[in-house]
C-alpha positions as CSV (number, residue, x, y, z in Angstrom):
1,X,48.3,110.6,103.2
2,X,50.8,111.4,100.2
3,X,50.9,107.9,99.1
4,X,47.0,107.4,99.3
5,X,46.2,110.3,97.1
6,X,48.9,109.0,94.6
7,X,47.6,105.7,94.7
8,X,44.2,107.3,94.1
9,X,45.2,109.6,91.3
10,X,46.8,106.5,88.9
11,X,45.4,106.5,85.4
12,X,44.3,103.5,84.1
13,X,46.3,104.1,81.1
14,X,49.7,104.7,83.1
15,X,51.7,101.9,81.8
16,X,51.7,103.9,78.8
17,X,55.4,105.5,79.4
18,X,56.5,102.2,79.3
19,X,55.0,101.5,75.9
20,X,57.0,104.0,74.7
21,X,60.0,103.7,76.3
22,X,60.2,99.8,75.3
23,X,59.0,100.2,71.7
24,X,61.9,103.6,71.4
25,X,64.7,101.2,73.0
26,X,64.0,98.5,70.3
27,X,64.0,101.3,67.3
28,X,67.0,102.8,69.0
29,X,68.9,99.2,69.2
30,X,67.9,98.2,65.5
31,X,69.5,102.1,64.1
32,X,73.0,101.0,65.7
33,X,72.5,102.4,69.3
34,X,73.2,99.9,72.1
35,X,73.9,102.0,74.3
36,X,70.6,104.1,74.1
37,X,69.1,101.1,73.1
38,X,70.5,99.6,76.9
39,X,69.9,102.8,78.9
40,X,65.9,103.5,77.9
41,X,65.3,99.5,78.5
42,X,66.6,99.9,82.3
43,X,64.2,103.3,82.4
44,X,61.3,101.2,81.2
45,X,62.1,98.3,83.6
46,X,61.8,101.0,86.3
47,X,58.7,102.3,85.3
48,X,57.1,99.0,85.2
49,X,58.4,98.0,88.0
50,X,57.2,101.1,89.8
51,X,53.8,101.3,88.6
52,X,53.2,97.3,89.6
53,X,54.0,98.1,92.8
54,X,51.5,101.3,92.6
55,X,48.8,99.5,90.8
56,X,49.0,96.6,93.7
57,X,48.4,98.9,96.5
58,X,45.3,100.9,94.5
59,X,43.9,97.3,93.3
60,X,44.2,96.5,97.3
61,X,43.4,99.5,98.6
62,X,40.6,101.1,96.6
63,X,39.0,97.9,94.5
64,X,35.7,99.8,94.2
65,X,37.1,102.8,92.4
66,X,39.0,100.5,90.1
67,X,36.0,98.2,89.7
68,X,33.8,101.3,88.4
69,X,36.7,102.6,86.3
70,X,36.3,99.3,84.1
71,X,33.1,99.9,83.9
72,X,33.5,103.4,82.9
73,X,33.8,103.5,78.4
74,X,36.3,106.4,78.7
75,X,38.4,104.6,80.9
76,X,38.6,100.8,80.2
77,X,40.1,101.1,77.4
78,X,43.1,102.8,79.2
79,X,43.9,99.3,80.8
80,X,45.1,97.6,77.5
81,X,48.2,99.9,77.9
82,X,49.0,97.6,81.0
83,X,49.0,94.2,78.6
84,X,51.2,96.5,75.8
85,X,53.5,97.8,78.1
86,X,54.0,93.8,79.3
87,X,54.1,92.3,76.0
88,X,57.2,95.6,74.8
89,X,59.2,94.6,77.3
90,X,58.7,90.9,76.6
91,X,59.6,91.2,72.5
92,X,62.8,93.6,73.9
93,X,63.8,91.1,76.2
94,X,63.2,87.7,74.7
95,X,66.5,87.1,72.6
96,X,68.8,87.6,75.3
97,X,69.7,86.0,78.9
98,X,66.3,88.2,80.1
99,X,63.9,85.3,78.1
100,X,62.3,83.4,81.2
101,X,61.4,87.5,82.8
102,X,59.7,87.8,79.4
103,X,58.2,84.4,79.6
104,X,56.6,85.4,82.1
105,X,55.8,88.8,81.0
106,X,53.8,87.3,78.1
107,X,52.1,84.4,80.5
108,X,50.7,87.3,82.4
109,X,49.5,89.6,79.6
110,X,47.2,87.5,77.5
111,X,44.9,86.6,80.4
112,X,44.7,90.3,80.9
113,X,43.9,90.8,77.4
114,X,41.2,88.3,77.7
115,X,39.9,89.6,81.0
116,X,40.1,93.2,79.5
117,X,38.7,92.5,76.3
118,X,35.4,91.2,78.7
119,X,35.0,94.4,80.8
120,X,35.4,96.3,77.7
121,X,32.8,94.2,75.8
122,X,30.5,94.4,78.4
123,X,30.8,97.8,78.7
124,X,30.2,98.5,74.9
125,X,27.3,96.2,74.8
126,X,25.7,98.1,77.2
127,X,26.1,101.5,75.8
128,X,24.3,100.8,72.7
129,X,25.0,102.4,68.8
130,X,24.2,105.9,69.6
131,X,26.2,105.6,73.1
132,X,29.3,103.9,71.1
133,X,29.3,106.9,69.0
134,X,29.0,109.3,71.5
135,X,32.2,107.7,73.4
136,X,34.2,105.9,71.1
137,X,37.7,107.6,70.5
138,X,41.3,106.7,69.6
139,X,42.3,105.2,72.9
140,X,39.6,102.1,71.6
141,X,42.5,101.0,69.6
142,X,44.1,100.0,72.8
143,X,42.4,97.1,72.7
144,X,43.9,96.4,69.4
145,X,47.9,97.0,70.3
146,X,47.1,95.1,73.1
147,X,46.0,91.9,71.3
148,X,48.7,92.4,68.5
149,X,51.4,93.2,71.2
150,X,50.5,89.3,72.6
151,X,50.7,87.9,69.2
152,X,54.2,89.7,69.1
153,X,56.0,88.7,72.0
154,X,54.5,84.8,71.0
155,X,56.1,85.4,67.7
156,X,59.9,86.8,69.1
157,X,59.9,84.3,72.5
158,X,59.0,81.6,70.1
159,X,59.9,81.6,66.4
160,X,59.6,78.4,65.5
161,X,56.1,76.9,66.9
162,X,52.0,77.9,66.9
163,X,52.3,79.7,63.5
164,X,48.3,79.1,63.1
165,X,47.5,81.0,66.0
166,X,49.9,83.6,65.6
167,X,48.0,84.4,62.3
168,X,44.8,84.1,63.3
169,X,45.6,86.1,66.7
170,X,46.8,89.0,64.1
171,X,43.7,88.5,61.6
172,X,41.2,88.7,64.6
173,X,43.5,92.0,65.8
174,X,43.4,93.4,62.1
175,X,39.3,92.9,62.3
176,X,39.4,94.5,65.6
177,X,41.2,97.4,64.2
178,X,38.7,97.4,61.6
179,X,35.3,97.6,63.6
180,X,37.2,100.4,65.9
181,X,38.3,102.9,62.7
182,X,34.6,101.8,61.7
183,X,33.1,103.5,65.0
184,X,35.9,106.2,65.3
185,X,35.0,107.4,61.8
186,X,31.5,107.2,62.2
187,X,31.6,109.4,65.5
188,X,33.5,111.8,63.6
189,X,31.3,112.1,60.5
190,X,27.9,112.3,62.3
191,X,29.0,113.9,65.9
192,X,32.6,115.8,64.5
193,X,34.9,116.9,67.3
194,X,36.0,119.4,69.0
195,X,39.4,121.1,69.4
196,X,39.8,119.7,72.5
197,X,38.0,116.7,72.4
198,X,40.8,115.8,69.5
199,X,43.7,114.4,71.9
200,X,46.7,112.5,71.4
201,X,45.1,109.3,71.7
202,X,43.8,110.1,68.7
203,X,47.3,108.7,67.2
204,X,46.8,105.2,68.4
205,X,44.9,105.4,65.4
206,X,48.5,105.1,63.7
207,X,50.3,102.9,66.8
208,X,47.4,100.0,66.1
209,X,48.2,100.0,62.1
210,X,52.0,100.1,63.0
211,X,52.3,97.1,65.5
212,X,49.7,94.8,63.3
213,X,52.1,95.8,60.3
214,X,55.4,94.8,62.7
215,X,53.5,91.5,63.6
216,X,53.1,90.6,60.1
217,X,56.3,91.3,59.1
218,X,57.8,89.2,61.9
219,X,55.8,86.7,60.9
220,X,56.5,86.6,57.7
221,X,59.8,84.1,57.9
222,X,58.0,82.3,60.7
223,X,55.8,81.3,57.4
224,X,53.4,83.2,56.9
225,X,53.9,83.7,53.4
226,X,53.8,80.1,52.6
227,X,49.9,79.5,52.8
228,X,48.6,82.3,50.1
229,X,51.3,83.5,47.5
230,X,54.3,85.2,49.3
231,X,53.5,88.3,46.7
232,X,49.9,88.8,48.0
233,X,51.4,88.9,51.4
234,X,53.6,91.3,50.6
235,X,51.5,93.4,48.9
236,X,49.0,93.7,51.9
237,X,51.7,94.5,54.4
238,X,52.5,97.3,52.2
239,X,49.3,98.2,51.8
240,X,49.5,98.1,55.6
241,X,52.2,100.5,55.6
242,X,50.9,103.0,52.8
243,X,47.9,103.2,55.7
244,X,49.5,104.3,59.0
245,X,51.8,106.1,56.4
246,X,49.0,108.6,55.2
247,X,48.0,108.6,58.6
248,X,50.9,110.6,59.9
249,X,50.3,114.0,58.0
250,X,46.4,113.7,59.1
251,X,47.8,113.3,62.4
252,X,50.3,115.9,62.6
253,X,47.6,118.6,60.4
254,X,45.1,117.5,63.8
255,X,47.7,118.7,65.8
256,X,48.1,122.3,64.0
257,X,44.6,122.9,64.0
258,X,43.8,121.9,68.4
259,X,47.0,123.6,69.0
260,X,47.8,126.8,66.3
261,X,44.5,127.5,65.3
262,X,42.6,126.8,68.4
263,X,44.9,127.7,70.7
264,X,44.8,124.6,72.9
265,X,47.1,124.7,75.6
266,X,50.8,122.4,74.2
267,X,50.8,122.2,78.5
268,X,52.1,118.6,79.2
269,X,49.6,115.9,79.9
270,X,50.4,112.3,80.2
271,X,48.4,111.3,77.2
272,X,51.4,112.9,75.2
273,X,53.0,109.4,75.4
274,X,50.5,107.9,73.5
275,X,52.2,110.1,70.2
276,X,55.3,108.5,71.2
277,X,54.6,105.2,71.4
278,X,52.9,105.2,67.4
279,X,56.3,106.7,66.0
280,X,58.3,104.5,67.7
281,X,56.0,101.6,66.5
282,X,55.9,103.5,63.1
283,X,60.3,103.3,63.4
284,X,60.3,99.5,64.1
285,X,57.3,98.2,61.8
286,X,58.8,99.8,58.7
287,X,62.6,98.6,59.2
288,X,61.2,94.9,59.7
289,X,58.9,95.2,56.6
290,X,62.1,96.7,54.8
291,X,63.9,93.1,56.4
292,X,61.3,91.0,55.2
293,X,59.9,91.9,52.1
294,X,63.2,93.0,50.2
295,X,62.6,97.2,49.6
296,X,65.6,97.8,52.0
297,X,64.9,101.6,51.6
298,X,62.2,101.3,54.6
299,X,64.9,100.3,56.8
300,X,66.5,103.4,56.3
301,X,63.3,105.2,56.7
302,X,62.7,103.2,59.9
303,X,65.8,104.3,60.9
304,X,65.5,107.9,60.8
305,X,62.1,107.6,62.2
306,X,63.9,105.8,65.2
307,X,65.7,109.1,65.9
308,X,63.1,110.8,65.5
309,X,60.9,109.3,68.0
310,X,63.9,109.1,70.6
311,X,63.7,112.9,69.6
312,X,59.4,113.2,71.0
313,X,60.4,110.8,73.9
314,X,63.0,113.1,75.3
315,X,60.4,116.3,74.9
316,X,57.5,114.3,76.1
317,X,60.0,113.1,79.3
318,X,61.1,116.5,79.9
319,X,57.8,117.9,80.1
320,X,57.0,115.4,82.2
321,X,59.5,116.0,85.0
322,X,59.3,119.7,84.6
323,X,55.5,119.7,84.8
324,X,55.3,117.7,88.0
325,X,57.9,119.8,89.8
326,X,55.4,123.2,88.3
327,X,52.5,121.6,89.2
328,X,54.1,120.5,93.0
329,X,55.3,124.4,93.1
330,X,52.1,125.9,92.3
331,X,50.0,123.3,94.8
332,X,52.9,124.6,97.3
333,X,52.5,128.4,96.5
334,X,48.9,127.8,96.3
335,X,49.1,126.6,100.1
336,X,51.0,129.3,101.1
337,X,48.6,131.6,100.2
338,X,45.9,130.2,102.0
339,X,47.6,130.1,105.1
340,X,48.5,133.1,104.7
341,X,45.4,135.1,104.0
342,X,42.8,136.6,106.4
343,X,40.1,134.5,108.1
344,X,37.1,134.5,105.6
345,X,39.1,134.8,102.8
């Protein structure tokens, strides 16, 4: 019975610890940190691992449940972190003796993408404008990291071939970002939010800028800068980054007003690792742009942003663990007292 409800309570945005995990272990590795580096990449192994093994038994077990949940435009969406979480692991592992496991990571993620990006078309075709406005939110951009997080892992497994459709997999990514922030700020404007309808997925606002800004910047000694002049290249990437850049203090100020001046519970929930994931991403995307485009102060910045994401990922982990042993205590104490309470009670 204990494994069927757990089967039955899986989010379809679970794979997003390992998003963060994977994209923390590569900022971690590029500040100097093997070690740490080493250690969170064997903890996001295990997550993945675990949570394929989970999401088998649900998919076999419960296929109607799963079936309307990618029908559903507040859940779909949640999938993509499934083809991210892939695709992380794939760019972590793919220059060392771990590059036929991230072959195969990658082989399996873009079909998903493109089976994903269907159910989620289908599902926004048939809500209509007014419905898209009334649902859209920040975990849309999903769809987004997901796409760029394919083009990414293409770009570190193989360096040297398919530079055409590595760019045009990150244009159609950076138009997808754009049509999403379209809708997302449109909702706002016209509907506005509420304190606690503002939730962290709000910052894959910020994640989706970061990776498209890491692809590019991988990209850009793949040859990217050899079509249009390597300046206007570099100029849009940093354009890129001055974006996700003044997206961090709107971010964090969203944060002060759900949490300090509407008094929204700070209670751990697992969409908390979709704030880790965009600094991480943030960490990494702005020490490869300081790599390829010359202004080698980013990689410091990337650096300490690194840290400081490692930093959130240890919080967001410990409230994690701590808030499923509460939450076990209280469904324990909670039991107690109903057995222990008078008939009719």
């Amino acid at each position: 019975m204990t494994s069927v409800r757990a089967d039955r309570e899986l989010r379809p945005g679970g794979f997003a610890p390992v998003m963060a995990t994977g994209i923390v272990s590569q900022g971690v590795r590029a500040a100097g940190a093997r070690w740490a580096s080493d250690g969170l990449l064997a903890v996001a192994l295990a997550m993945y691992g675990l949570l394929l093994v989970a999401w088998a038994r649900r998919v076999a077990g419960h296929r109607r449940e799963v079936a309307a949940q990618l029908r559903d435009p507040a859940k779909v969406f949640g999938f993509f972190t499934f083809v991210a979480g892939s695709d992380v692991l794939a760019t972590r592992l793919a220059a060392g003796p771990w590059r036929p496991a991230a072959a195969i990571l990658l082989a399996v993620a873009g079909p998903v993408w493109l089976g994903l990006m269907w159910c989620a078309a289908r599902v926004v075709r048939g809500l209509g404008p007014e419905g898209v406005l009334r649902h859209v939110d920040g975990s849309w951009f999903l769809c987004v990291v997901g796409l760029q997080s394919v083009v990414l892992a293409g770009a570190a497994l193989e360096p040297h071939r398919a530079l055409a459709a590595k760019e045009t997999g990150w244009a159609l990514g950076l138009a997808l970002y754009v049509v999403v922030a379209v809708a997302v700020a449109a909702r706002l404007v016209r509907l506005g939010v509420r304190p606690q309808e503002l939730s962290p997925p709000y910052w894959i606002t910020m994640g989706a800028c970061a990776i498209s800004l890491q692809v590019g910047a991988r990209l850009v000694p793949q040859g990217l800068d050899a079509s249009p002049p390597g300046d206007v290249v570099a100029g849009f990437l940093l354009v890129i980054w001055g974006w996700m850049t003044c997206l961090l203090p709107v971010l964090l100020a969203a944060g002060v007003w759900r949490h300090g001046v509407h008094r929204v519970s700070l209670a751990y929930e697992p969409t908390w690792w979709t704030i880790v994931f965009p600094l991480g991403m943030y960490a990494v995307s702005t020490a490869a742009l300081g790599t390829a485009e010359g202004p080698h102060r980013l990689v410091a910045v990337g650096q300490v942003m690194a840290w400081t994401a490692s930093g959130a990922w240890a919080m967001v982990m410990f409230g994690a663990l701590g808030g499923r042993g509460i939450g076990q205590k209280m469904r324990s104490r909670d039991g107690n007292a109903r057995r222990m309470a008078p008939p009719g009670r």
